[in-house]
C-alpha positions as CSV (number, residue, x, y, z in Angstrom):
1,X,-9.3,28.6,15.7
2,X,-11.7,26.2,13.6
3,X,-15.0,25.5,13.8
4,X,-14.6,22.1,15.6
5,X,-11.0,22.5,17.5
6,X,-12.8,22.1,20.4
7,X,-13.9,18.6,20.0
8,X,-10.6,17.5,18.1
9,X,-9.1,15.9,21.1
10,X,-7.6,12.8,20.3
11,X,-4.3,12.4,17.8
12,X,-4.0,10.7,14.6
13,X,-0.6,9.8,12.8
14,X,-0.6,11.0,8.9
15,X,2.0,8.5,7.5
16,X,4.6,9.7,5.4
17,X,4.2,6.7,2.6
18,X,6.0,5.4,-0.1
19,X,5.8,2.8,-2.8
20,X,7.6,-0.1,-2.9
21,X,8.8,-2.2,-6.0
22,X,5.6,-4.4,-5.8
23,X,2.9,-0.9,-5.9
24,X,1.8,-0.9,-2.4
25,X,2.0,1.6,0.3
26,X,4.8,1.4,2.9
27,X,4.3,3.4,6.0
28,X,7.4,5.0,7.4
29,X,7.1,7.8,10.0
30,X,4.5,10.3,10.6
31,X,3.7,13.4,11.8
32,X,0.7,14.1,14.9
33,X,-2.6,15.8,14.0
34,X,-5.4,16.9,16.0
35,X,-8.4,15.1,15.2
36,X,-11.9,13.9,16.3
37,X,-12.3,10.2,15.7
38,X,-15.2,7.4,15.4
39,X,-15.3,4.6,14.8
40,X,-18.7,4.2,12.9
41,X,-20.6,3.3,9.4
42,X,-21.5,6.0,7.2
43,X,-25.3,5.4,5.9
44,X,-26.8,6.6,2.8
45,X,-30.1,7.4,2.3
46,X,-31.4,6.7,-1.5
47,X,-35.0,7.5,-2.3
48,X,-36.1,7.0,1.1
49,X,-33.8,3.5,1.9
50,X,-30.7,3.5,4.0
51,X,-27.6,2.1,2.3
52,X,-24.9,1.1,4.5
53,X,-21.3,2.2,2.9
54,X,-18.1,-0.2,3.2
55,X,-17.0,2.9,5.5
56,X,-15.3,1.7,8.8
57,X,-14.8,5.0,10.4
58,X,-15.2,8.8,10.2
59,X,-12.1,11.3,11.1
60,X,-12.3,15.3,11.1
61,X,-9.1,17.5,11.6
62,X,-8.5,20.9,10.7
63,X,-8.7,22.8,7.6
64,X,-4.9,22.8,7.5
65,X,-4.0,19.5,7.6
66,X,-2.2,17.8,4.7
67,X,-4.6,14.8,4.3
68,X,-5.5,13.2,0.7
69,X,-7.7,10.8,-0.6
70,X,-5.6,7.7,0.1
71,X,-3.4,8.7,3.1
72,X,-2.7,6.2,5.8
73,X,-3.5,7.2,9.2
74,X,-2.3,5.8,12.0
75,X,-5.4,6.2,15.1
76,X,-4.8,4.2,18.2
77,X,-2.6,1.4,17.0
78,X,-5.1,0.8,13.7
79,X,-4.4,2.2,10.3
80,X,-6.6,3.5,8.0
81,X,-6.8,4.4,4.1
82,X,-8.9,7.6,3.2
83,X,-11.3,6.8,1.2
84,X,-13.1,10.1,0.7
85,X,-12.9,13.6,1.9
86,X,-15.3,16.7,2.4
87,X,-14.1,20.1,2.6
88,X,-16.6,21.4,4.9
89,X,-17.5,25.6,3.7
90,X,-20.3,27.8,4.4
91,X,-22.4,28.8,1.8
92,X,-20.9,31.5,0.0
93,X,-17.7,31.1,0.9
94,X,-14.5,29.3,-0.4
95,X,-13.0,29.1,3.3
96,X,-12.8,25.7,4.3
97,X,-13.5,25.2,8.3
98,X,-12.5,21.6,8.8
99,X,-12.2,18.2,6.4
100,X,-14.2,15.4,6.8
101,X,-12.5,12.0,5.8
102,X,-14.3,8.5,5.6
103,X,-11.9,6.1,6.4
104,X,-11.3,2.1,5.1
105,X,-9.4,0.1,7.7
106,X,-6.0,-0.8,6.3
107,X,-4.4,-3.7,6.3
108,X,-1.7,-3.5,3.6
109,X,1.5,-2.2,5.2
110,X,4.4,-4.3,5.8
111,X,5.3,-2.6,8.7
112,X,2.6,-2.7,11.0
């Protein structure tokens, strides 16, 4: 059991995606993850300022779960592009105890 499977209690869709002949992503079916979802903006602090990112939302899931930088996730009827991920690890170790993605809304798929 991870770190955080007790808070994952809502399901995301990972989109199995492909390419059409004009480069962008098509979403096709997917396959259910456990996941812990908000809807939020990600702030950065720089030398003592806050920075807000373009980032829409935040999504963790297990350590196991097949999710790149740019998969489409499906969470409650929105879809969303990953636009960066953190393997979460304790010091000293290379065992990674969940995955941190920020996510872009997505609004490129033909077949929403």
């Amino acid at each position: 059991m991870g770190v955080l499977t007790h808070a994952m209690v809502q399901t995301m869709t990972l989109l199995n995606t492909s390419t059409d002949g004009y480069g962008d992503q098509v979403g096709e079916t997917g396959t259910d993850y456990p996941c812990k979802f908000r809807e939020i903006t990600e702030l950065d602090q720089i030398n003592n300022r806050e920075m807000v990112t373009t980032t829409d939302a935040m999504l963790w899931v297990e350590a196991d779960t097949p999710v790149v930088k740019g998969s489409i996730v499906k969470i409650e009827d929105e879809k969303y592009r990953v636009d960066r991920l953190t393997k979460a690890r304790r010091i000293e170790s290379a065992d990674v105890l969940f995955i941190k993605c920020l996510l872009e809304k997505y609004h490129g798929d033909p077949n929403s």
